[in-house]
C-alpha positions in Angstrom: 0.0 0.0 0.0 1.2 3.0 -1.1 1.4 6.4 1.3 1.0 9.8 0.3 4.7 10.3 0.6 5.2 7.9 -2.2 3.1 8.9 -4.6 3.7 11.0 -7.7 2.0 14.0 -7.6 2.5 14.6 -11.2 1.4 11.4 -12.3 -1.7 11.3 -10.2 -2.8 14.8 -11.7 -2.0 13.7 -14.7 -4.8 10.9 -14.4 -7.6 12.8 -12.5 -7.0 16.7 -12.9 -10.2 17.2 -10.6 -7.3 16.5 -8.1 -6.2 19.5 -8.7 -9.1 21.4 -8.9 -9.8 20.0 -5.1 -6.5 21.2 -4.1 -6.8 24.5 -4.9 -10.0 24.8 -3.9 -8.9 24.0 -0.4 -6.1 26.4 -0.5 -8.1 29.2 -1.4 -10.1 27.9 1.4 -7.7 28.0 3.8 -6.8 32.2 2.6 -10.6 32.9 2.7 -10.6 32.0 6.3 -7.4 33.1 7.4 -8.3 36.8 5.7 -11.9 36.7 8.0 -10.1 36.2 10.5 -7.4 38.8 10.4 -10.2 41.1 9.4 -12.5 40.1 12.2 -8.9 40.5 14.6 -8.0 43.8 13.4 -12.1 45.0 13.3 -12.3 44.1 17.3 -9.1 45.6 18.2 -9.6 48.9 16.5 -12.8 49.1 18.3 -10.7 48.6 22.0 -8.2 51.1 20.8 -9.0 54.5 22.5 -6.9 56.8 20.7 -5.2 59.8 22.2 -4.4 61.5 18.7 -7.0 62.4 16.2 -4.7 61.8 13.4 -4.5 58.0 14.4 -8.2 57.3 15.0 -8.4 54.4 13.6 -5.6 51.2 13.5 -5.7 48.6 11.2 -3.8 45.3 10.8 -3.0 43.6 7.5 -0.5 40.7 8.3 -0.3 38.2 11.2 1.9 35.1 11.1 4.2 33.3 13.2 7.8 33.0 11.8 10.2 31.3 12.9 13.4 33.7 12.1 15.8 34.8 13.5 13.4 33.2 16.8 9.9 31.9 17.0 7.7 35.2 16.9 4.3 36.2 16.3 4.6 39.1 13.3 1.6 41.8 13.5 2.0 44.7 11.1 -0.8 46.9 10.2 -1.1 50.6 10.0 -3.6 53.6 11.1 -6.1 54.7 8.0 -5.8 58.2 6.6 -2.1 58.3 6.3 0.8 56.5 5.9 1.7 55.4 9.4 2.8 51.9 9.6 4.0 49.5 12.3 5.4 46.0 13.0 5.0 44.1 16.3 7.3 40.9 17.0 5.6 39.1 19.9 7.2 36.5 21.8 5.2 32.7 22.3 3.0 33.4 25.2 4.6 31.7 27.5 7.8 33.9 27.3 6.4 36.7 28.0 7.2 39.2 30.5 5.1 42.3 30.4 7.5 44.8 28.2 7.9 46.1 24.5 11.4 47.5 23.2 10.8 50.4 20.6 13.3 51.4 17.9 13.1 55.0 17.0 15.3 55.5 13.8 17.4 58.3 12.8 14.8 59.5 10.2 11.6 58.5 9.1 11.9 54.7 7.3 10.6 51.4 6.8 8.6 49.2 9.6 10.6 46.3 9.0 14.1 46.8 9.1 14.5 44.4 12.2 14.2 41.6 10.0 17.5 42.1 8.0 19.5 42.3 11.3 21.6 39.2 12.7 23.9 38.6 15.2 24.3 41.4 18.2 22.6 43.8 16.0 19.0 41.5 16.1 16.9 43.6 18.1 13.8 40.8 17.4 16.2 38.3 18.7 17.3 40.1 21.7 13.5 41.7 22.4 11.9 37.9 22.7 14.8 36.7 24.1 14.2 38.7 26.7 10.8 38.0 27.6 9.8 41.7 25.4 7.9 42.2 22.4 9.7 44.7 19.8 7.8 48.0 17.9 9.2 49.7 15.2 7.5 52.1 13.2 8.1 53.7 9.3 7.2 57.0 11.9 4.4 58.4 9.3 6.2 57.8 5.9 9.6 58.4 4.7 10.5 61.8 3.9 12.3 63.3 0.7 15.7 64.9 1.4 15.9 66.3 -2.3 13.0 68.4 -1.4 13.2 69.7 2.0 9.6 70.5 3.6 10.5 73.1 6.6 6.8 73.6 6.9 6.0 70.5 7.6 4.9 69.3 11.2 7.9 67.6 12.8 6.2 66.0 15.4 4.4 63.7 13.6 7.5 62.0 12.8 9.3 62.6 15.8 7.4 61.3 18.6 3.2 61.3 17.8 3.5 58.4 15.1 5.4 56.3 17.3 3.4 57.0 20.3 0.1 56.2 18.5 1.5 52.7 17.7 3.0 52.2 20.8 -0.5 53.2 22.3 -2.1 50.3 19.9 0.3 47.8 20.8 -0.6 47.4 24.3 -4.5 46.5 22.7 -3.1 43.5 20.8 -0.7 42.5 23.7 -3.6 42.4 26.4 -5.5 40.4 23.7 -2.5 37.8 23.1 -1.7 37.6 26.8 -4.3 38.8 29.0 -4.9 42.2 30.4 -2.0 43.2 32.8 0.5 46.1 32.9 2.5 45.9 29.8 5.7 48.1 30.4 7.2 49.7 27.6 10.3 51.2 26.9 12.1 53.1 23.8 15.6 53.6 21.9 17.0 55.0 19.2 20.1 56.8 18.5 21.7 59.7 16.4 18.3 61.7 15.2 16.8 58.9 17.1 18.0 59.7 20.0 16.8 63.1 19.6 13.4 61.9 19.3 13.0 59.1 21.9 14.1 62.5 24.1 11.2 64.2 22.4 9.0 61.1 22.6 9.8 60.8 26.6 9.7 64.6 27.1 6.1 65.3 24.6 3.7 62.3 26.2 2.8 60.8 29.1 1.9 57.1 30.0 3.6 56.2 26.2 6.9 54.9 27.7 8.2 54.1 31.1 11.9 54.7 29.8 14.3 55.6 27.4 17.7 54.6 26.3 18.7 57.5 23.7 22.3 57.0 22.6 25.1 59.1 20.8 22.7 62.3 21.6 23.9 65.2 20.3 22.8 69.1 21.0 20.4 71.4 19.9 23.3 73.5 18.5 25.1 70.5 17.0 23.7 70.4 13.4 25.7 71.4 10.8 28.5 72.9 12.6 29.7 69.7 14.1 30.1 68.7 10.4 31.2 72.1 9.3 34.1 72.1 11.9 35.0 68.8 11.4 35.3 69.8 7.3 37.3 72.8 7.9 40.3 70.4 9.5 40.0 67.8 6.9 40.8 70.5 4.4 43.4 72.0 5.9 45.3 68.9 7.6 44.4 66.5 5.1 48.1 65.8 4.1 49.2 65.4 8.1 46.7 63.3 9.7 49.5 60.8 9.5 51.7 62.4 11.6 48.8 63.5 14.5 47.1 59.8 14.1 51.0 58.9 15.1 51.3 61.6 17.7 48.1 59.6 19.6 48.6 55.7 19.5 50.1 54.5 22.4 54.1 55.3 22.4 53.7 58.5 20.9 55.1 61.4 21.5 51.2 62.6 22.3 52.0 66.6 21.0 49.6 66.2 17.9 50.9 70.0 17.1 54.5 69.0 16.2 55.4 70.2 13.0 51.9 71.5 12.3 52.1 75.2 10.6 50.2 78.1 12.3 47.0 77.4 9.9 47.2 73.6 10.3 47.6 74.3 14.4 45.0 76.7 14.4 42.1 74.4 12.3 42.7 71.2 14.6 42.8 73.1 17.8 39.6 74.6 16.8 37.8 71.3 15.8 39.3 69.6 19.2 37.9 72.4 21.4 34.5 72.2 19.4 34.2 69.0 21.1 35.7 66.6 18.1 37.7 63.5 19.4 41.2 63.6 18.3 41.4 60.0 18.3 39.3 59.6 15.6 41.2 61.2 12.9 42.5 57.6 12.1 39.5 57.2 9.4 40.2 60.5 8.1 40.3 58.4 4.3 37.1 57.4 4.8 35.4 59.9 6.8 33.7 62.1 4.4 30.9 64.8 5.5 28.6 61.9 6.6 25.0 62.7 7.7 25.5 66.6 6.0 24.8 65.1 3.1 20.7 65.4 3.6 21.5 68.0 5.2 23.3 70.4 2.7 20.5 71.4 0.9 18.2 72.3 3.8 21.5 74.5 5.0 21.5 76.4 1.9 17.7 76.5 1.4 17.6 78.4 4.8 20.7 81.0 4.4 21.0 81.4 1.0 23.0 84.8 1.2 25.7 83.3 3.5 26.0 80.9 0.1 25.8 83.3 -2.7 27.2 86.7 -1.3 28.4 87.6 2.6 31.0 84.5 2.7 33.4 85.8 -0.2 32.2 89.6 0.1 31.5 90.4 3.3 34.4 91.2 5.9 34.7 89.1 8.8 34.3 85.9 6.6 37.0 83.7 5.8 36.3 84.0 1.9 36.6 87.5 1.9 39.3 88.0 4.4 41.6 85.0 3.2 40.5 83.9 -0.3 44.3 82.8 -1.2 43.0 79.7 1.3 40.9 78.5 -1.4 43.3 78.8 -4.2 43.8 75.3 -4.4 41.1 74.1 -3.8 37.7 76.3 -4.9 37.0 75.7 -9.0 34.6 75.9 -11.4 34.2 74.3 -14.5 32.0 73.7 -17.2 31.1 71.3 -19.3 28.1 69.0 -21.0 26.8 66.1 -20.1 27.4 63.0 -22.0 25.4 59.9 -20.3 24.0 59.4 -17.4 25.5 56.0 -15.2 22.6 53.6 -13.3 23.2 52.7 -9.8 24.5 49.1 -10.7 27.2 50.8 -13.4 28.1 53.6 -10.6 28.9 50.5 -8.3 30.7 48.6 -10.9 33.1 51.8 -11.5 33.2 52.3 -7.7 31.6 55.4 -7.7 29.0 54.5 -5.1 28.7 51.3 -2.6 25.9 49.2 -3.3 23.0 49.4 -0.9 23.2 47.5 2.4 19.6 46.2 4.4 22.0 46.0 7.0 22.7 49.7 7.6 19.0 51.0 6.7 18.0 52.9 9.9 21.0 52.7 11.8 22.6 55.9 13.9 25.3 56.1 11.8 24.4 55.4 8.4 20.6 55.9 8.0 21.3 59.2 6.2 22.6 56.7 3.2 19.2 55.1 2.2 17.7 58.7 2.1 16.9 61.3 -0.6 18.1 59.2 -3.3 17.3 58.8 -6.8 14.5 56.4 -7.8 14.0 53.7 -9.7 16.4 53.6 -13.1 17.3 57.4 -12.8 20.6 58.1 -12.7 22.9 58.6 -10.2 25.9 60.0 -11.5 26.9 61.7 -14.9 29.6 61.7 -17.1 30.9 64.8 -18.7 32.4 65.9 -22.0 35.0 68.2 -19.4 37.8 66.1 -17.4 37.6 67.7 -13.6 40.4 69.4 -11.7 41.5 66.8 -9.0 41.7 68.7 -6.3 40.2 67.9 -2.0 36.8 67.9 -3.0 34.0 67.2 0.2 30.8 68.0 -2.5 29.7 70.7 -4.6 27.0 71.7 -7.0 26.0 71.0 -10.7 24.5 73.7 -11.6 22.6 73.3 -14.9 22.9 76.0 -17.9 21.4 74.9 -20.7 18.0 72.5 -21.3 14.7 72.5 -19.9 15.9 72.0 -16.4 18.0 75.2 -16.8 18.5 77.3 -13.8 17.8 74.3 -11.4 21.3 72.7 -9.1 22.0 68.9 -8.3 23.8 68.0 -5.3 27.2 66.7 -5.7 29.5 64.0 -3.7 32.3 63.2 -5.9 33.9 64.1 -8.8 36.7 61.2 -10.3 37.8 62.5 -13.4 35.1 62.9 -16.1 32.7 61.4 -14.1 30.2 63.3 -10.7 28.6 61.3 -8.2 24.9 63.0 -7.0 23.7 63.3 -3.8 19.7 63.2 -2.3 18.4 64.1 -6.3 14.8 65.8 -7.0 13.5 62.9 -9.7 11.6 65.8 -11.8 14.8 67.8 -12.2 16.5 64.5 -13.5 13.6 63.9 -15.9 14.7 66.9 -17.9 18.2 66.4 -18.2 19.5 65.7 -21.5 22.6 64.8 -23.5 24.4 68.0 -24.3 22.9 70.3 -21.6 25.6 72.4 -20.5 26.7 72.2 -16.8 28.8 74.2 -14.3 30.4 71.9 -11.5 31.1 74.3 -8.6 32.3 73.7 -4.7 32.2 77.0 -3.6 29.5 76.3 -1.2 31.1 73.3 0.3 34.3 75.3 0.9 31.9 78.0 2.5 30.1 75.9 4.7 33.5 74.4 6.4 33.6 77.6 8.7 30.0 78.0 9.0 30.2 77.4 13.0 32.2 80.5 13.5 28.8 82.2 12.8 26.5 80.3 14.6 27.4 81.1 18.3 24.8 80.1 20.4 24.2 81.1 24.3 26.8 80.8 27.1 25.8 77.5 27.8 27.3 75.9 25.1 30.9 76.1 26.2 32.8 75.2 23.6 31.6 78.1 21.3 33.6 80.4 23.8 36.9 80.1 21.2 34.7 82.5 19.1 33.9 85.0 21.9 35.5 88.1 22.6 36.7 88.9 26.5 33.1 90.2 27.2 31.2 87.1 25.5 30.5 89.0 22.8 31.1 87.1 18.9 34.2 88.0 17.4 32.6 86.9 14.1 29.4 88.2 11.9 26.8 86.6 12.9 24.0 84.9 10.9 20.4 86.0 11.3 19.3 82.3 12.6 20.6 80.3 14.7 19.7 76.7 12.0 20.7 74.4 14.8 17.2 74.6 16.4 15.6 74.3 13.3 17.1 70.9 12.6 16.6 69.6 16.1 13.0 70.6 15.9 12.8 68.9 12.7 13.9 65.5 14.4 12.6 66.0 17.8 9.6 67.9 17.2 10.7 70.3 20.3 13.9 71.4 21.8 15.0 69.0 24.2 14.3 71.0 28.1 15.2 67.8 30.3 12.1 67.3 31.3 10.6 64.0 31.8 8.3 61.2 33.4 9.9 58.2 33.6 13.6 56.9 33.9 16.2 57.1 31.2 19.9 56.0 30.6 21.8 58.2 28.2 24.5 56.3 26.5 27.5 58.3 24.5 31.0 56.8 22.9 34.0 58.8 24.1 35.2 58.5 20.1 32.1 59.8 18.7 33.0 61.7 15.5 29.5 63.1 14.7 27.5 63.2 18.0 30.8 64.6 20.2 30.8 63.6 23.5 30.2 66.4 25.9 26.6 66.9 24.3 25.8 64.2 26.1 26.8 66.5 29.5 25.1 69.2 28.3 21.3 67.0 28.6 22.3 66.0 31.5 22.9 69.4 32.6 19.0 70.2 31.4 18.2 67.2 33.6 19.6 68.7 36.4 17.8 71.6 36.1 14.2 70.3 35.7 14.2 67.4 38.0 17.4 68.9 40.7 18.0 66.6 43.5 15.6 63.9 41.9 17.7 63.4 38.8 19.5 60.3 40.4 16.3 59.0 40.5 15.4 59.5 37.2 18.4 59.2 35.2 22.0 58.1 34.0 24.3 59.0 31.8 27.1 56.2 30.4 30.3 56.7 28.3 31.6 54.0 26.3 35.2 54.1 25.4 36.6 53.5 22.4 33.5 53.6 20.7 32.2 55.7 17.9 28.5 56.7 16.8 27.4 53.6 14.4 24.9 50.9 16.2 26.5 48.1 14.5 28.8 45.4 15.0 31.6 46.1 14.1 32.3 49.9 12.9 36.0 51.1 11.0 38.6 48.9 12.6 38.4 46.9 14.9 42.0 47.0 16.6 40.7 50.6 17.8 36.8 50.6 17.9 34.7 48.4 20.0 30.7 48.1 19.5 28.6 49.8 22.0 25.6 47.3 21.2 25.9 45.3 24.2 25.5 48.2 26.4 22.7 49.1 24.4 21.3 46.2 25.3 22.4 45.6 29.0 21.2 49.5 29.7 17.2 48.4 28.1 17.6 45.3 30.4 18.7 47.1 33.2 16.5 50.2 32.8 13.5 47.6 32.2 14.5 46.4 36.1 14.9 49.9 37.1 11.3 50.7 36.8 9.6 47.3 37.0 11.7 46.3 40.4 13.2 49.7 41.5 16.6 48.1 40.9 18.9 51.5 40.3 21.6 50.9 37.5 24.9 51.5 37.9 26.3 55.2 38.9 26.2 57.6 35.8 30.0 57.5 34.4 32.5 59.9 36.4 34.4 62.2 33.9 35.0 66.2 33.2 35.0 68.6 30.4 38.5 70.3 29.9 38.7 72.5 26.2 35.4 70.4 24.7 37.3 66.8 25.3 35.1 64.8 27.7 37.9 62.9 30.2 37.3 59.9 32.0 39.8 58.3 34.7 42.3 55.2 33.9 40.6 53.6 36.7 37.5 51.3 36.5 36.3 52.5 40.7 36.5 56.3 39.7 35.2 55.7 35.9 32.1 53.7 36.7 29.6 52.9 34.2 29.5 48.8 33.2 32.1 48.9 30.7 35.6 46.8 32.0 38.9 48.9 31.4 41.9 47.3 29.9 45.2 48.0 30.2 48.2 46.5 28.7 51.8 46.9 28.3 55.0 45.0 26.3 58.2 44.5 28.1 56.4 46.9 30.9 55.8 50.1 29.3 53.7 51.0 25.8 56.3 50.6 23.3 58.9 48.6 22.8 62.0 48.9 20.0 63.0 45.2 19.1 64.6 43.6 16.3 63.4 41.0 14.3 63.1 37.4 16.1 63.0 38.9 19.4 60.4 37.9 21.9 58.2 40.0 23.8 55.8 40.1 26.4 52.6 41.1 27.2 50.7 41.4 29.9 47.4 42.7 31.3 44.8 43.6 33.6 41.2 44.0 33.0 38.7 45.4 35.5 35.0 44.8 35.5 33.5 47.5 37.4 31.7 45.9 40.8 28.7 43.8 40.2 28.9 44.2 36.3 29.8 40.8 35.8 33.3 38.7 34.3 35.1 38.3 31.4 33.8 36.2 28.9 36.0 36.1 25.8 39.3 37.8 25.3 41.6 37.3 22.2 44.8 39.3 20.7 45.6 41.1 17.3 49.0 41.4 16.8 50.2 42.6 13.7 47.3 44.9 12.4 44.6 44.0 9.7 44.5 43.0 6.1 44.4 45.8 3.6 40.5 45.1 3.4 38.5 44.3 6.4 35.2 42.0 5.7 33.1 40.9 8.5 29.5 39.1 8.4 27.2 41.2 10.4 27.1 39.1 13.3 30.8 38.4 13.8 32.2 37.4 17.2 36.0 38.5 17.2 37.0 35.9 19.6 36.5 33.4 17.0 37.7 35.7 14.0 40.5 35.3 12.0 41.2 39.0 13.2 42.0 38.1 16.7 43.9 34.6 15.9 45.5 35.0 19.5 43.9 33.3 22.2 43.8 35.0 25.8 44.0 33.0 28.6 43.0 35.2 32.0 43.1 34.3 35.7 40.5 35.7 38.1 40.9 36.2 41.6 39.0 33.9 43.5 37.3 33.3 40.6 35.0 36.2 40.6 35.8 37.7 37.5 36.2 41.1 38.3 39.3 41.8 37.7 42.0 39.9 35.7 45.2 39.1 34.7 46.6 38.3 31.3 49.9 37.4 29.7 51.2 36.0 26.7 54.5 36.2 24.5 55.2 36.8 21.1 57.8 37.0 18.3 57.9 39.4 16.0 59.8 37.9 12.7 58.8 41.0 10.4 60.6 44.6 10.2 57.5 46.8 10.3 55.5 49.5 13.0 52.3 47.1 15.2 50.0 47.9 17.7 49.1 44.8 19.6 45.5 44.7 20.8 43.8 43.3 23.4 40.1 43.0 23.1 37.8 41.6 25.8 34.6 41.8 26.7 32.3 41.4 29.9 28.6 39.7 30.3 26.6 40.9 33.6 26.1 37.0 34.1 28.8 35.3 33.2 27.0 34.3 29.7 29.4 32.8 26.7 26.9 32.2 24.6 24.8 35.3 24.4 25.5 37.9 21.6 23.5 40.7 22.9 24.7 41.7 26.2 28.6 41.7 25.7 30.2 44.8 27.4 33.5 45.3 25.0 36.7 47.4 25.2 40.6 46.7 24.1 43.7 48.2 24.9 46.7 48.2 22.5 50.4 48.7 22.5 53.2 49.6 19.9 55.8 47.1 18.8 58.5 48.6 16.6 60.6 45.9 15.0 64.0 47.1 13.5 
């Protein structure tokens, strides 16, 4: 007797095709059903939803399925009617539950389902079920078009009221999946993100319990953190080498030697701005970052700084020093030849495909946005070879043709060819072969000293470089401060401090976009609105060498360490904080000297949760050896008390390849980057502090920085990816 496993589907249609007619009839079935019933699911929880916005009356859901990756989850996604407001919910199995949400607040507006492209330490569905929590992201009321900035347009949807609405709904289906109870809820995000899960926190009540913003920055940090930060690469871009050597460990730590009175003067002003000079080490690959959807909002709002007062106006460096520019400022004309698709642009290396991976994220969210759509183009190439000179962007500004008198954004220029930035599709409709162009970087060159004219109030320190002995600027001044502007447009409000709740601040100590002591200036807001309560209330946590991207692994990884763990540990232990009244551990201990945020060498004054390594060859940081010798290494990492032991710890010892490729979920103790295995001894086994030593010849001629990189788990956990508490410390071996 045959089973149904062994028959031949193929040949038993074949011989009775009413077969098939039965089978399809009993899938469609099967959909008919399942649609009543999602309808009938979505019809009874609208009706429980009480809604606290009139602009999301009415939710709706349009997908629920369990999947089974990268966990077992329940998927609910579904939207509110009259807009485009969209949300996905990821619910753990009932079973597993433990009364709390996690919500992801991007950068910008963006897609409801960018979770589900994440693996490793970054899966936030992994680590939210895991957990006991269901996770809510939102697209925060539709994406929004960089290539056609909207400054009327009412930031708070976005910012806080979108997000708020779903998080509102999400408590409806969770009391119908798990019973009515108190469902906690708590929400994150970072860069602009952070910005608005401040807003979010500060603009509603009984949304959120908590917050973990991250890599915060300031109400006065857009664009001049980019514009100060574009003024040194200009001007030091042929020493970097030299202050990138001045800083590694066995330095001679002056990063002024040799520098000229210009070249002194630009990177003293970007450090006391609040830039961390240890990150000039990706000054290759550094580029103007997030300004780049920012640009044309900059020039759409102080046009005049653009077009006249910045080469004609005294007071302004293009008018008082234009021979600065000499080398640099051009241009030229020329017609367009052909236009070059996204997939040709990536096959000439003109722009990096895409990544899922980085959609969203606090340092590179700005990458998905304002682009060009569909098969328009994304670059051009010209008839006209272009100078090759520093260039950070510029304009194409169009001559001739029915789109003359319009201007493209610009990113690069590599010989004949120009890269766009965020493009308005209409203008690139009406481009044609022929149409004359003028490719022009004025406006980037003007922007790089845009801060010196920006000086906000007393309270922002680090602006006192551009102050006069009575406080008064010793530049022209613009007639708007634009810093508020963009922080409203991301937060919906400027941030006062003022909140209901608890909330743990997170900042990296190597942030090149968000600097560091922004981070000290909200918790100097806190102070003021909640005073001897703020203990209560809130924390503030430096991460050392870590930069702003929520990812992995970020630049290179013998210097940068991921700040995802205590992402993860501070929503874990902020979730205790509230639900148990279990305080976190003490906001980090540092001070501000000249805009650098300093934090001790010790791990009892620092504290925080992040361990502190140190490490030294032959007893000191360096050490001059010849090839064949031996040296030795040795150790001590420090766990701050009750923040749990070391749980993997591996060595790098002669640098990286030329090209550094990662999956997204690596785990460097078991990468080929770390091929050195630590072995660590704990007092009394308790993990909180410990020793490590190892030896190692160096057969090559050649300049290395050993690195040690370890990493802590509250628990003692191997195995999990999400709560692993990372930092290194390095060394330099030169080898005669």
């Amino acid at each position: 007797m045959k089973t149904w496993a062994s028959v031949n589907p193929d040949s038993m249609l074949h011989r009775n095709p009413h077969v098939l007619f039965v089978l399809v009839m009993i899938v469609f079935s099967f959909q008919a059903r399942a649609q009543e019933n999602l309808v009938a699911l979505s019809a009874e929880l609208s009706a429980s939803f009480v809604a606290n916005d009139s602009l999301f009356k009415e939710p709706y859901i349009d997908a629920d399925e369990w999947r089974e990756r990268p966990v077992r989850h329940r998927y609910i996604h579904g939207g509110f009617k009259g807009g485009e407001a969209r949300f996905s919910f990821y619910f753990p199995v009932k079973e597993n539950y433990s009364g709390r949400f996690f919500q992801y607040v991007t950068p910008f507006p963006d897609s409801e389902n960018l979770a589900q492209h994440l693996t490793g330490e970054a899966d936030m569905i992994g680590f939210a079920v895991s957990n006991g929590a269901y996770l809510i992201e939102t697209n925060e009321g539709g994406r929004i078009d960089f290539s056609r900035p909207n400054l009327g347009a009412d930031p708070t949807i976005a910012a806080y009221r979108a997000n708020a609405a779903a998080a509102a709904f999400s408590r409806v289906v969770a009391s119908k999946l798990f019973g009515e109870r108190r469902h906690y809820g708590y929400c994150f995000g970072g860069s602009g993100g952070a910005f608005r899960t401040v807003g979010g926190m500060e603009n509603t009540e009984g949304v959120w319990d908590g917050a973990v913003p991250y890599v915060l920055g300031s109400p006065v940090a857009i664009p001049n953190v980019f514009s100060v930060r574009m003024h040194a690469m200009q001007v030091l871009r042929e020493r970097f080498p030299q202050i990138i050597d001045a800083l590694e460990p066995g330095g001679s730590g002056d990063m002024y030697a040799g520098l000229s009175e210009a070249e002194s003067a630009a990177l003293k002003e970007a450090t006391r701005m609040g830039f961390p000079p240890q990150s000039w080490f990706r000054y290759k690959t550094m580029g103007i970052h997030g300004f780049l959807v920012l640009y044309q909002g900059v020039v759409m709002a102080d046009g005049s700084y653009f077009k006249n007062d910045f080469w004609n106006v005294p007071g302004y460096l293009g008018h008082d020093a234009p021979g600065s520019f000499a080398k640099d400022r051009f241009q030229q004309l020329g017609r367009i030849k052909a236009g070059i698709s996204l997939d040709e642009a990536v096959l000439l290396g003109l722009k990096e495909a895409p990544s899922a991976q980085e959609r969203g994220t606090a340092d590179a969210a700005w990458k998905s946005l304002g682009g060009v759509e569909g098969g328009m183009p994304v670059a051009f190439q010209l008839d006209q070879t272009m100078p090759d000179v520093f260039f950070l962007g510029g304009d194409l500004i169009i001559k001739s043709g029915a789109a003359a008198g319009k201007t493209l954004q610009l990113t690069k220029v590599v010989g004949d060819k120009v890269v766009l930035g965020p493009a308005d599709p209409s203008v690139l409709l009406l481009l044609k072969p022929g149409d004359e162009v003028q490719v022009d970087n004025s406006n980037f060159l003007a922007m790089q000293t845009y801060h010196r004219h920006q000086v906000p109030g007393r309270e922002y320190a680090v602006w006192d470089q551009f102050r006069d002995k009575e406080g008064k600027p010793i530049y022209p001044q613009r007639p708007m401060q634009l810093g508020p502007l963009f922080t409203r447009g991301a937060a919906g409000v400027l941030p006062t401090g003022s909140f209901k709740g608890k909330m743990i601040l997170l900042e990296s100590l190597w942030d090149s976009e968000a600097f560091p002591w922004q981070g000290d200036w909200y918790r100097s807001k806190v102070k003021e609105s909640l005073g001897d309560q703020t203990d209560e209330h809130f924390r503030l946590w430096y991460t050392d060498h870590a930069m702003h991207g929520d990812v992995p692994m970020e630049a290179d990884p013998t210097r940068i360490v991921s700040y995802l763990g205590v992402l993860h540990q501070a929503l874990l232990d902020l979730s205790e904080w509230v639900e148990k009244g279990t305080a976190p551990a003490a906001t980090t201990h540092y001070e501000i000297a000249d805009g650098q945020v300093i934090v001790p060498a010790t791990v009892d004054q620092r504290k925080g949760i992040q361990p502190v390594v140190n490490v030294k060859v032959n007893g000191k940081q360096r050490a001059d050896i010849r090839a064949g010798e031996t040296v030795t290494f040795t150790a001590t990492v420090d766990v701050p008390d009750g923040m749990g032991k070391v749980v993997a710890a591996a060595w790098n010892m002669e640098g990286l390849p030329g090209s550094v490729d990662v999956a997204p979920g690596w785990d460097f103790e078991h990468s080929p980057l770390f091929p050195v295995k630590a072995q660590w001894k704990a007092p009394g086994g308790q993990g909180e502090t410990m020793t490590i030593e190892t030896s190692y010849t160096f057969t090559k001629p050649g300049t290395y920085f050993p690195t040690l990189r370890v990493a802590s788990e509250r628990s003692g956990n191997k195995q999990t990816p999400y709560t692993r508490i990372q930092n290194l410390g390095r060394v330099r071996v030169v080898v005669r």
